[in-house]
N, C-alpha and C positions, 0 to 999 in steps of 0.2 A: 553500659552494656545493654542488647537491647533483644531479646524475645525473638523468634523468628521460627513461623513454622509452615513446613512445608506438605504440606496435599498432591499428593502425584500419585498414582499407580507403578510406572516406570522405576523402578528400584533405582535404574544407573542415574538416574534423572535426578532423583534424591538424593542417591549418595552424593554427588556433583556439587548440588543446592546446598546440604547441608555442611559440606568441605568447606563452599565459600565462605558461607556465614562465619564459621568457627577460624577458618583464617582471617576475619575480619574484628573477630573481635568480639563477637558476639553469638547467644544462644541459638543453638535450633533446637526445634523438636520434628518428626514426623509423622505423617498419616497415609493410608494407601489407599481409605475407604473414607465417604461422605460421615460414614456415625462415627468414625474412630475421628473425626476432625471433629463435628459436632461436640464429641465428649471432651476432646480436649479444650475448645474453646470455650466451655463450661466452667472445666475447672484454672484456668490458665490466661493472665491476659497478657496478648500479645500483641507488639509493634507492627509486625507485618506478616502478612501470611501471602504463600506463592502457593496459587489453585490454579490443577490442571482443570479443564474442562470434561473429559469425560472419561469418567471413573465408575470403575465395578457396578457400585450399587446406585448410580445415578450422573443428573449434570452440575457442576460442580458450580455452574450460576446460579441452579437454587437453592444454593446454601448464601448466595449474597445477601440475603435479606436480614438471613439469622446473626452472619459476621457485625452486619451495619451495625445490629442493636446490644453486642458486647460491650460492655462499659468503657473499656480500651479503646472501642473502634477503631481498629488497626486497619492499614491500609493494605487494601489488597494489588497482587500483582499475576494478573493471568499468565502461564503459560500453558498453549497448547497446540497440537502440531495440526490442527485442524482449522483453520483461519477460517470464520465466513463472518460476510457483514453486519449480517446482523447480531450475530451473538456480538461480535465486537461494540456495537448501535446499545445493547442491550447491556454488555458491563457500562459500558459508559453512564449509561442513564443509572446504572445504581451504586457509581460514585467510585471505581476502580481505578488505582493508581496510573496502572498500565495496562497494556494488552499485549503482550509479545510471541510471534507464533517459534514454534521448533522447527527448526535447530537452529538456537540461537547462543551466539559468542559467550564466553564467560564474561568476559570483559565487557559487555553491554548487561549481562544482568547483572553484573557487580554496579556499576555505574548507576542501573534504577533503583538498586537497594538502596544504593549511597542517599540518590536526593530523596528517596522517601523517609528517609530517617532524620534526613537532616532537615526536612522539612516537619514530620513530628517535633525535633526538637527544639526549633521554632516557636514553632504553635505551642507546646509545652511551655517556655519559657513569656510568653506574651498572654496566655490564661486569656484568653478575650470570653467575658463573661455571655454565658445563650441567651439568644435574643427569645424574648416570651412574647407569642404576637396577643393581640387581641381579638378575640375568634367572637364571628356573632351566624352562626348560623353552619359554619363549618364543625361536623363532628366525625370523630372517627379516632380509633387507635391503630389501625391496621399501620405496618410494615411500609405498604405503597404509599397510603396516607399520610403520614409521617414524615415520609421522603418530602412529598411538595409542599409540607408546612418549611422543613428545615429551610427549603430550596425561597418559598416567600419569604422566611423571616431573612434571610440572605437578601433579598432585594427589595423591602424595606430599609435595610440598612444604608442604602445608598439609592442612585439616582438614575441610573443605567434603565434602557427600554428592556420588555419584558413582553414572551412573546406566551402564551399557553393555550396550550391543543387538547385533544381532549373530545369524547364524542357530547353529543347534545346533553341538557343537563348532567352535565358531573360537577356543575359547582364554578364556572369558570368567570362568572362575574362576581361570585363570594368572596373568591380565592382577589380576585382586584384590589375588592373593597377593603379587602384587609391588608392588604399590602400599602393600598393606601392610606387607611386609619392608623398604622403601624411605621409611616413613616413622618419625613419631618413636615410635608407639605398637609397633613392631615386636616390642617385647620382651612385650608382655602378647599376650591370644586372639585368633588370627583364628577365629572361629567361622562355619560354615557352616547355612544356615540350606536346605533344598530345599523351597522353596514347595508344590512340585508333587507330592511324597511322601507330605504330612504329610496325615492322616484331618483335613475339615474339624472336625469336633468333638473333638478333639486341639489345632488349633492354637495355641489361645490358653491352654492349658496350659503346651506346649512353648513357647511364646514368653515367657510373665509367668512361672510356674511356678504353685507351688499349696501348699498348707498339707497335714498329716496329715490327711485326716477332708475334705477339702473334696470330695469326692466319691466314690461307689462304686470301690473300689481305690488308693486315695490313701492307700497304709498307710504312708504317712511323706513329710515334706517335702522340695520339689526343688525346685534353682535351675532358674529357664527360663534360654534361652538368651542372651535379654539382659543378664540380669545376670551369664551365663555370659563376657559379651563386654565386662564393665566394666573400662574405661583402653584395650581394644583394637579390635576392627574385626570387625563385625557385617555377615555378609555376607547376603543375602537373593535366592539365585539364584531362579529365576522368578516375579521379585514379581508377575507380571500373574496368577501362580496364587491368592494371597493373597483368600481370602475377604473379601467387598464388608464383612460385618458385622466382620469383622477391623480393616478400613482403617479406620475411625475410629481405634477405641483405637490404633494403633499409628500413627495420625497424630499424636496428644498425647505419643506418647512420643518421637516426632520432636522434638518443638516443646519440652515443656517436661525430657524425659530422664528423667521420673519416671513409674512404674505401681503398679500392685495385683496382686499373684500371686494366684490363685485360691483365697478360704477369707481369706485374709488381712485385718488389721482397718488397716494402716498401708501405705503407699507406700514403696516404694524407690527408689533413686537410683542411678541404672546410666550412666557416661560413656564412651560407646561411639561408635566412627565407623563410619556405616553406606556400605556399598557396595552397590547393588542389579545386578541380573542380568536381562533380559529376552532373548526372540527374538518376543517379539508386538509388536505395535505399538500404544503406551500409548494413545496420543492416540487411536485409532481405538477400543478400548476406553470411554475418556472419552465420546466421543462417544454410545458404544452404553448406556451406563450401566454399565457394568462395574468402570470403574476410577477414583476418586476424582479432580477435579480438584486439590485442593488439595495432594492427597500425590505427585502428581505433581509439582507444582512443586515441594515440599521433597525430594523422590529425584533429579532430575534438574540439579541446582546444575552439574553438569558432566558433560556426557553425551561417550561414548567409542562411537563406532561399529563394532568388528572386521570388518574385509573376509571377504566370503566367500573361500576357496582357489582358486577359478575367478580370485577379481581379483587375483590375486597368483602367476601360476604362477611364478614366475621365485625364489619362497622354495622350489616343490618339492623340488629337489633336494638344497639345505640340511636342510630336513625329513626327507625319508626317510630322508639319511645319519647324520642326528639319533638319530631313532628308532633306528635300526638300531645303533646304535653303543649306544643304552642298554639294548635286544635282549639281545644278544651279552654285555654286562655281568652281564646278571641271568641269563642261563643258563650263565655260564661256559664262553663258548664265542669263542673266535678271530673276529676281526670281517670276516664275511666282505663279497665283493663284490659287486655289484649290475651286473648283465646288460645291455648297453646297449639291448635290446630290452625288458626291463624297466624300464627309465628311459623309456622314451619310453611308454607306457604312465602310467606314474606322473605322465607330463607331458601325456599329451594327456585324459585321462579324467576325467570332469566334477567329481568328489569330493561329490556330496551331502551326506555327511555330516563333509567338512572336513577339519582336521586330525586330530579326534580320529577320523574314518575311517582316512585315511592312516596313521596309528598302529597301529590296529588291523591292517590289510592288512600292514606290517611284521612285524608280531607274528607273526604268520599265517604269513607266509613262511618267518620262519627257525623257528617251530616245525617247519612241512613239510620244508624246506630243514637242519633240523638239523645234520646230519654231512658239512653239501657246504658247500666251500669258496665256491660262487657260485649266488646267488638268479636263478631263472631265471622265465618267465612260468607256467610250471606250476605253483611254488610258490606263487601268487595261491588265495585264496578262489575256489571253485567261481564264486561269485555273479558275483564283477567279471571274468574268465574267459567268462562266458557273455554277460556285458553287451558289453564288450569284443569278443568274437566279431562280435555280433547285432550291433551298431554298424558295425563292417566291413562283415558284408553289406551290411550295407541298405543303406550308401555306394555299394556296387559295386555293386545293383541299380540306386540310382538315378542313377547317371553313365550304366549300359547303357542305361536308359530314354529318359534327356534326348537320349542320341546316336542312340537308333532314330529317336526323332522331326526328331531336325534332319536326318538325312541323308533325311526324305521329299521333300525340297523337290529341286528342279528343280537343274540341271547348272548353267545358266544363272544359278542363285540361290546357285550354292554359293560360300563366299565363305573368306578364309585362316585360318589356325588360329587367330590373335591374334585375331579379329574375331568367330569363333567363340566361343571362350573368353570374351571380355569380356560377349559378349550372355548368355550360357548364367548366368555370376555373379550380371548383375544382372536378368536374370526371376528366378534360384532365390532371391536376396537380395529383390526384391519382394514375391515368393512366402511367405517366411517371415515375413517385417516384417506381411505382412498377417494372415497365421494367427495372430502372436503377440500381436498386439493384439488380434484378438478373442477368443483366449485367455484375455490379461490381460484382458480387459473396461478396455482402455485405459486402468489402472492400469499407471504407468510403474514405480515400483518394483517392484511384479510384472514386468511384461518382463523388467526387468534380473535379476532373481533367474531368470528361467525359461532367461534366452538366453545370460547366462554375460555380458551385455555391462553398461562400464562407463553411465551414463545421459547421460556428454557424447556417446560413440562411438556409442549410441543416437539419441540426434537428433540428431547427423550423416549416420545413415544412411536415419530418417525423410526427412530436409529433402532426401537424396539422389533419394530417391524420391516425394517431393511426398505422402508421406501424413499424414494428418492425424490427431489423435488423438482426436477426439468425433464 
């Protein structure tokens, strides 16, 4: 018998949901609200749980995060009568059974209860012990974090290509190297390939290689890179750099492992596992003509998405003291401490450029900071200093702004702090939600890149505010 609970608002939707289960054979329980499911998943572990999308006190995607990390980890099964792609793009990525919009058959949600249990009981019965990877430089507990370790140690385990996106520094030749240290090819090359580096008329040198004599300075033979990577792991960071006339050839060598080095009269045969690296977005390339359909589908067998540092502050502090501690290592120098005004800094500032900013900014500090026992805000780069500053004022300028104008109103209109405050949040939250959409040009992942917000918390705050996104 098997646990089953159900998240709706919908009373008739519930009672429905929960009829099936129990004619099936099995428990339900229900919830109408985000906390009242919260709580029960506290105390309660369940097989499966069916979450509407958007409920009383919130969107019921971001409670997937907290579902994932119940000891249970029960499979979740969307329903909601509200279908849109992204949020559909969006459960996907945080590992949901299903997505099914209302009004949907009994007999089709009987059926996805069916294989989701019978695939628990699977896996229950097979106990496949977790894979523990070998982390050297990756750090974080966060939720999102978390997700892409499960998702590398998942591809470690086998041999399949591997595609991960991701904006500039988040990690995304880390995340490689451990995929590759963590699999069976670990002992042969991880070989790094920088798309973006390489003289287009160079590449397919460095990549096949080339014979003596096959072209103007080719005063002797050299392996390329692929065959530089044969038995181990061919890494290909910003493959969306990879020249259009490239992606062929280097689509046959996907498919069949064999090439022609340049000058050369025979084929070689190079068994390498490829891992690719992007921060563009392929599909949108595809579209443009830029990037081969086909070779996308053979790069992407398992796509790893890295959160940007904004969706994850709660690894900051892990990080800095990370960095800092391998700092101190390499200068030989006593590990010193970190300023709680400095910390907070660290934790409220946007990081554009990620972790591999955050790194830097470290560096930065205890070079400045050298011979002093504690890094203070001074020791910051000029740049994030001025940004930091400039950010403060214009906060302060514009809270004096919003309060010149609210105290124009009448005596008679004047009204208490609390009532105050809540109005001031949601014009300046209107306010922004609307700048940022036409910003974005109503490109939701743009938003969320621009606004720092995750894209369930985003149309929460849309649907708060009745705007629309075309």
């Amino acid at each position: 018998m098997s646990h089953i609970l159900v998240v709706d608002d919908d009373k008739d939707v519930s009672d429905m949901l929960c009829e099936m289960v129990k004619r099936m054979g099995h428990e339900a329980e229900r919830s109408f609200t985000l906390k009242e499911a919260r709580q029960k998943l506290l105390s309660t572990d369940y097989d499966v749980v069916f979450l509407d999308v958007r409920l009383p006190d919130g969107n019921g995607l971001d409670v997937l995060p907290f579902v994932n990390e119940r000891p249970s980890t029960p499979e979740v099964i969307i329903i909601t009568a509200h279908g849109d792609p992204d949020a559909a793009e969006l459960a996907m990525k945080n590992g949901v059974w299903d997505f099914l919009q209302k009004p949907c058959s009994l007999s089709t949600m009987k059926m996805v209860l069916s294989r989701a249990l019978q695939y628990r009981e699977k896996k229950d019965q097979e106990r496949t012990p977790q894979v523990v990877l070998k982390l050297d430089g990756l750090v974080g507990s966060s939720p999102q974090f978390r997700g892409c370790l499960s998702l590398a140690a998942q591809a470690a385990s086998g041999d399949i290509s591997v595609l991960l996106t991701g904006e500039t520094g988040t990690g995304k030749e880390l995340l490689a190297r451990a995929i590759h240290t963590n699999s069976q090819r670990a002992a042969k090359n991880f070989v790094v390939v920088d798309c973006a580096s390489i003289p287009e008329n160079l590449v397919e040198s460095v990549l096949f290689g080339h014979e003596r004599g096959a072209f103007t300075g080719a005063d002797r033979a050299r392996d390329g890179l692929i065959k530089q990577a044969d038995g181990g792991t061919l890494f290909l960071d910003e493959i969306g750099e990879l020249p259009i006339v490239i992606q062929k050839s280097f689509l046959r060598v996907l498919q069949e492992r064999r090439f022609r080095p340049i000058g050369a009269k025979r084929e070689e045969w190079s068994d390498f596992r490829l891992i690719a690296a992007t921060n563009r977005r392929l599909d949108k390339m595809v579209a443009e003509g830029q990037f081969r359909t086909d070779l996308l589908f053979r790069v992407q067998a398992l796509s790893i998405e890295l959160p940007a540092l904004r969706e994850r502050k709660e690894d900051i502090k892990d990080l800095a003291v990370y960095s800092l501690r391998k700092c101190c290592e390499r200068y030989g120098t006593p590990l010193k401490g970190i300023a709680p005004e400095l910390m907070e800094i660290f934790m409220t500032y946007g990081w554009p450029g990620n972790v591999r900013e955050l790194a830097n900014t470290v560096d930065s500090a205890v070079c400045t900071g050298l011979h002093e026992q504690m890094l203070y805000p001074k020791h910051l780069p000029t740049y994030l200093r001025v940004n930091v500053t400039q950010a403060s004022l214009k906060g302060a300028g514009d809270t004096a702004k919003i309060g010149f104008q609210a105290h124009s109103e009448t005596a008679d209109e004047f009204t208490t702090l609390d009532v105050f405050r809540d109005r001031i949040v949601h014009e300046a939250e209107e306010q922004y939600l609307t700048e940022l959409l036409v910003y974005a040009r109503n490109d939701i992942r743009e938003a969320c890149r621009v606004s720092g917000l995750s894209r369930s918390r985003l149309y929460a705050l849309l649907k708060k505010h009745g705007l629309a996104r075309g």
